[in-house]
N, C-alpha and C positions, 0 to 999 in steps of 0.2 A: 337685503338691498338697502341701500343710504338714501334715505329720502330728505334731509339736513347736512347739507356739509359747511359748516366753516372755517376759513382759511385764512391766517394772519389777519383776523379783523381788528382794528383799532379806531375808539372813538375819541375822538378829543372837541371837548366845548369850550368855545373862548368868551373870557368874562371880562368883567368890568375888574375882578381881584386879577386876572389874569386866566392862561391857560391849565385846562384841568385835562390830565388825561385818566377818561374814567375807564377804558379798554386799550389793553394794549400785547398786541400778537395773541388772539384768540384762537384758538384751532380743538373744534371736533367735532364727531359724525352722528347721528343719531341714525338710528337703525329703523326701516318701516314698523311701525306695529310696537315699537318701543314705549314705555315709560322711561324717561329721563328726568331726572333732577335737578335743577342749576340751584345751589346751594351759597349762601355768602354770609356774613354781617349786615348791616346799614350799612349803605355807600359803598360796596364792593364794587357796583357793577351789574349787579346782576339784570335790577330791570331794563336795564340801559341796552344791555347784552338779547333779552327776551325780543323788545320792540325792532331791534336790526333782524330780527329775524325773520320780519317782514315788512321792513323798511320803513315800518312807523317812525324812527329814527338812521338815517342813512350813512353810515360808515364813513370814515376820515380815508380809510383804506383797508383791501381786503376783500374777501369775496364769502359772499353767501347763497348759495347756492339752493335750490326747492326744488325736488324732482332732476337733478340736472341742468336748471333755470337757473343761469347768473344774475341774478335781480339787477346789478348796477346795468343791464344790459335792454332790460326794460322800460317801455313808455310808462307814462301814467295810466294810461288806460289798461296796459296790461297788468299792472301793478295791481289794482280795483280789480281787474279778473283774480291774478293768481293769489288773491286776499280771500275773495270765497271761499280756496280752499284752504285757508290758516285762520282759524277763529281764534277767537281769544276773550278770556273770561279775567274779571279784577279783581281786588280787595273789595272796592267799593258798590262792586254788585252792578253800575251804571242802566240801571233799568228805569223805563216812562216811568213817570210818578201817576202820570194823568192817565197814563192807558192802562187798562185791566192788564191782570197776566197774561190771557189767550191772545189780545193786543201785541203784548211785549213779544211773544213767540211767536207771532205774524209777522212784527215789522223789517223784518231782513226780505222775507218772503216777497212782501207787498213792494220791495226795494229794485226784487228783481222781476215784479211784473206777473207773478204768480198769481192764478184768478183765485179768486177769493175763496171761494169754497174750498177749490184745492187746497191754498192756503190753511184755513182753518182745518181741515181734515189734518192736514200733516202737523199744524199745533197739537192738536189733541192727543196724536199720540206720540208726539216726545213730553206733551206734561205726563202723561200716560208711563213713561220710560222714567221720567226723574222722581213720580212718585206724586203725582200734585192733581191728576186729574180732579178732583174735589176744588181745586182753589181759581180756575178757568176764569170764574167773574170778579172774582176780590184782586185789590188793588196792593200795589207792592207795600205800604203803607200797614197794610191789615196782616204781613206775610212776617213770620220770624225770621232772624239772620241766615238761619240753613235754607229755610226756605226760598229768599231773593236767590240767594248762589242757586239754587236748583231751575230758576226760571231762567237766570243767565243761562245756566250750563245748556240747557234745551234751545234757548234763542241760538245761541252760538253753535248747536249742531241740525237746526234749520236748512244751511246751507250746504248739508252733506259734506264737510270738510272733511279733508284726510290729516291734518293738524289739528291739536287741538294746544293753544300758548295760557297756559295758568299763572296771570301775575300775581302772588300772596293771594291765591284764594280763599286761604282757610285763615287768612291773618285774623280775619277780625270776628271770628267763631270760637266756641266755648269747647272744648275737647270733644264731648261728645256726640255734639253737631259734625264737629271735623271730621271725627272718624266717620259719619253717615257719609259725606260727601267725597271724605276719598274712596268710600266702599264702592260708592256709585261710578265714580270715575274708572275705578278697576275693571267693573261688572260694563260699562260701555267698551272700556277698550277691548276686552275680552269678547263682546257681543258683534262689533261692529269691526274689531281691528285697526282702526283708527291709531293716531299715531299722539303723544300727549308730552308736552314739556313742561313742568310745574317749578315753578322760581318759589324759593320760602328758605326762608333763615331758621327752620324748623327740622332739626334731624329725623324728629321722631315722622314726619309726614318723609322723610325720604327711604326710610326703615318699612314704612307699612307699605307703599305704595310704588316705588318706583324701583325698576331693572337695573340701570345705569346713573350714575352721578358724575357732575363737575364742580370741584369745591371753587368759590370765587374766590380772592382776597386782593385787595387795592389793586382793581382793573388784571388780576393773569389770571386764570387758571394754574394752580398749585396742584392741582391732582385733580386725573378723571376714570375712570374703568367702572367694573361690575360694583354693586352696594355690597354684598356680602364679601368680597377682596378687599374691600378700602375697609368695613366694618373689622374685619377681621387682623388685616395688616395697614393699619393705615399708618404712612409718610410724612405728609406734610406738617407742619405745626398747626396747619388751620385744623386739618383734619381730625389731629389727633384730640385738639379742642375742642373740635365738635362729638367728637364719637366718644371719647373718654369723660368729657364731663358732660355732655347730652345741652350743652347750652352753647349761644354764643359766646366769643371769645371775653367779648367788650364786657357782658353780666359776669365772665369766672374769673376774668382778673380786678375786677372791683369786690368781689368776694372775696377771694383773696386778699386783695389789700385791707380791706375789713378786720380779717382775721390777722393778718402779720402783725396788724397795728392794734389787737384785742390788749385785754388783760392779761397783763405780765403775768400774773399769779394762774393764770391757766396755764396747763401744760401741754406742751406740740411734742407731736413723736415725730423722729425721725430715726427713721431705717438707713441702714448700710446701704440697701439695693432694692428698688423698687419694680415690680413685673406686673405686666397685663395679661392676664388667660384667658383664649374664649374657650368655649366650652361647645363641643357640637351633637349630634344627635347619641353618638355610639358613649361618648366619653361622660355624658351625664347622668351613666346609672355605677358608676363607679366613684368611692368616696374618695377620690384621688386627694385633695389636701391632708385628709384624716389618715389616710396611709401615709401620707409622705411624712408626717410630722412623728408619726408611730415608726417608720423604718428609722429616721433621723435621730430619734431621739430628742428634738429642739422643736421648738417652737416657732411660728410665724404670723406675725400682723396681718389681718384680713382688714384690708384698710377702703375697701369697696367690694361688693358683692350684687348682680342686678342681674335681670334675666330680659330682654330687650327681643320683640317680632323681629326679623331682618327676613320681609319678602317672603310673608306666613310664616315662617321656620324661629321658633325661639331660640334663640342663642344666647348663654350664658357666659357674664366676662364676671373676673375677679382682681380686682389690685390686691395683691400679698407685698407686704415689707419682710426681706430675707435681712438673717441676722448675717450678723457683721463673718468677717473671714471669706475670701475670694474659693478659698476650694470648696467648704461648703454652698456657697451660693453657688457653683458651678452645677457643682454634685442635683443638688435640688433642682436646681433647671433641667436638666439632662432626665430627671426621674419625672418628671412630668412631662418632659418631650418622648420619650418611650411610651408615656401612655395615650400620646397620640392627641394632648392638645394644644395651641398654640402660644407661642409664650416671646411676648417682646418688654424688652427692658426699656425702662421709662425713666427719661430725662428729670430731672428736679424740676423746671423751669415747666413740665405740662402736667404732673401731679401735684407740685407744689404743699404748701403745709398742711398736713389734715390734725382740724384737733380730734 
């Protein structure tokens, strides 16, 4: 059942440079019990996108809908109700500085009039849940980066929310922190069923943790469906930039530029025909390239090799450069599509020079 639906939403802010439109004809549904992705660069849109989704910022046009609840249809007082149940957690953690932890995971509680004790009982055990019971009287001040996110994530599910909106929460964490804090969020939605949408310009946090994605790029949606269908065949240019080279766009074509503009005297390969293979459970205890090159006779550039979680399940992709001549390269493709794995041909323009 759709507990998110958006429908032609577009945002537009008017400036002193003029009008920007940072959203324009947004449409998709989030599923109850979901992890969702919304995915972008800088300045896609994305956070712009996150806060309409509970009218922290209120649509140019369009509808959003919570439970069946057209929000533009809402008072403000209803709006402050049906915010209870959509939390949301930041990059910057936004926790009292003055109040203790157990404090920060009261104060929504204390907001809505909850007696105290009850209050504190029901603190304790969501620090209890994010793993912090020990830290109840230390101050955010005294707490590590994973740590703050951990007292938001429990303030913000205080209120029993059935949403839960994740702006770049893992932005400003060290890899291995991130992976604790997605683990946790996996292991609540899992627990509790709760429903969670995670904004981040990080493929690898959309790979570990979440069911569905929406890739952003200058205010549209380019592409949305399952993670492992876009991982596997992905369309769009955004996508193919994020999944093929595992970075933003904006860091792989200034790399790129980097290298086009290197030392003359270094040597760049280029291939007649460039392929992406994933590689899935059954097909990865067969030497499939080392046969292929053995039936062939010829040889093939392995010009990327990586083995990548997509949603627990490891999946392995490979970029091969086929040598020149249309029938052979036909021929090679078709002998690894018989073996059952997936094979799409790749533009210049998204694999570009590899030295």
């Amino acid at each position: 059942m759709s507990i998110i639906e958006v429908r032609n939403l577009s945002k537009t802010f008017v400036t002193k440079d003029g009008t920007v439109n940072a959203l324009q004809g947004i449409n998709f549904t989030v599923e109850e019990g979901d992890i969702y992705g919304i995915i972008g660069m800088s300045g896609a849109g994305k956070s712009t996108l996150v806060r309409c989704l509970n009218y922290l910022e209120v649509p140019t046009s369009g509808d959003v809908r919570i439970e069946g609840q057209d929000l533009k249809t809402l008072s403000e007082k209803e709006l402050r109700t049906l915010r209870s149940s959509v939390a949301m957690i930041f990059q910057s953690f936004n926790l009292l500085m003055q109040k203790s932890v157990i404090d920060n995971v009261m104060f929504p509680l204390q907001l809505a009039h909850v007696a105290k004790d009850e209050a504190r009982t029901k603190a304790r055990q969501l620090l209890s849940t994010v793993g912090l019971s020990d830290k109840e009287n230390a101050f955010p001040a005294q707490l590590s980066g994973g740590q703050k996110q951990r007292v938001a994530i429990a303030r913000a599910l205080a209120s029993n929310p059935k949403i839960l909106l994740c702006d770049e929460a893992t932005s400003a964490l060290d890899p291995q922190t991130t992976n604790s804090i997605l683990q946790l969020l996996k292991k609540i939605n899992q627990d509790t069923g709760i429903t969670i949408v995670i904004i981040t310009h990080q493929m690898s946090v959309v790979r570990e943790i979440c069911h569905h994605v929406a890739i952003v790029e200058k205010g549209h949606i380019v592409e949305n469906g399952a993670v492992e269908e876009i991982f596997t065949h992905p369309k769009s240019h955004a996508a193919k930039m994020l999944i093929i080279e595992g970075k933003d766009p904006d860091e792989w074509e200034k790399e790129q530029g980097q290298i086009s503009g290197s030392d003359p005297t270094v040597p760049i390969l280029h291939e007649a025909k460039r392929i992406r293979i994933v590689f899935n459970t059954q097909s990865s205890f067969e030497p499939v390239i080392a046969n292929m090159i053995l039936h062939f006779h010829t040889p093939v550039n392995i010009l990327k090799a990586d083995t990548k979680d997509v949603g627990g399940v490891a999946r392995g992709e490979m970029i091969l450069g086929l040598p020149e001549g249309e029938q052979m390269q036909s021929d090679m493709i078709d002998y690894i599509k018989a073996r059952g794995l997936d094979v799409e041909v790749l533009q210049e323009e998204v694999t570009g020079n590899v030295r």
